[in-house]
N, C-alpha and C positions, 0 to 999 in steps of 0.2 A: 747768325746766332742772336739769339735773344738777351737786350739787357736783363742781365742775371739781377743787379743792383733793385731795378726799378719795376722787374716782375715780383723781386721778393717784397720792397714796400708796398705794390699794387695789393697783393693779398697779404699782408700781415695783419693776423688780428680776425679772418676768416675761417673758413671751414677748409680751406683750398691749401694744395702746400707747392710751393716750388721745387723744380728737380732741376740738378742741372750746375755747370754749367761751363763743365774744363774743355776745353777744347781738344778733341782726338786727335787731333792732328797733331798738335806739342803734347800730347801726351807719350802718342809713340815714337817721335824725331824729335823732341823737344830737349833742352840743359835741363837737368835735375833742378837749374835755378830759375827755367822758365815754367816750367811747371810748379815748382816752390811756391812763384808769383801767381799763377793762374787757384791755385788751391787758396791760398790764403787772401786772394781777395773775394771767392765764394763766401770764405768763414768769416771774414769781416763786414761782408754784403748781407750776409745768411740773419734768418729771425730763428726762433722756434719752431716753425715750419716746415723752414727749408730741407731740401735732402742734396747733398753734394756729392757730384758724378759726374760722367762723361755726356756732354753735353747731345751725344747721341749714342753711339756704341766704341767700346775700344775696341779697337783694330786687334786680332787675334798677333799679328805680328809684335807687337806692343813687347818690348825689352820686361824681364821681370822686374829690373832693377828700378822701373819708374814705377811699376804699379806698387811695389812697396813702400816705395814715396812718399804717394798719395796716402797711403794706407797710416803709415808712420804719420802724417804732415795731420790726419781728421782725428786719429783718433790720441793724439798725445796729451 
């Protein structure tokens, strides 16, 4: 995986936007509290730019109960 922190400073302030950056794997096995952590250090890493997401695809197995997490956790 890609430093999410140090891709988003590389282009901040560009035409370029960063995606990225939860990890799917604690997305769909993960504590509501490791995923908690993984979201909010995107948002804390993230500029104007950035887009925050599954660092590649969520696993169709993925519990509802975490995607609305996530859901709940970006857009509060």
């Amino acid at each position: 995986m890609v430093d999410f922190a140090a891709a988003a400073k590389f282009f901040d302030g560009s035409k370029t936007t960063v995606n990225g950056n939860i990890n799917p794997v604690v997305v769909m096995q993960g504590s509501l509290g490791e995923i908690e952590k993984q979201v909010s250090y995107c948002i804390n890493a993230g500029t104007c730019t950035t887009l925050i997401a599954g660092g590649c695809e969520i696993p169709a197995a993925t519990p509802g109960e975490n995607l609305l997490l996530m859901d709940k956790l970006l857009y509060r």
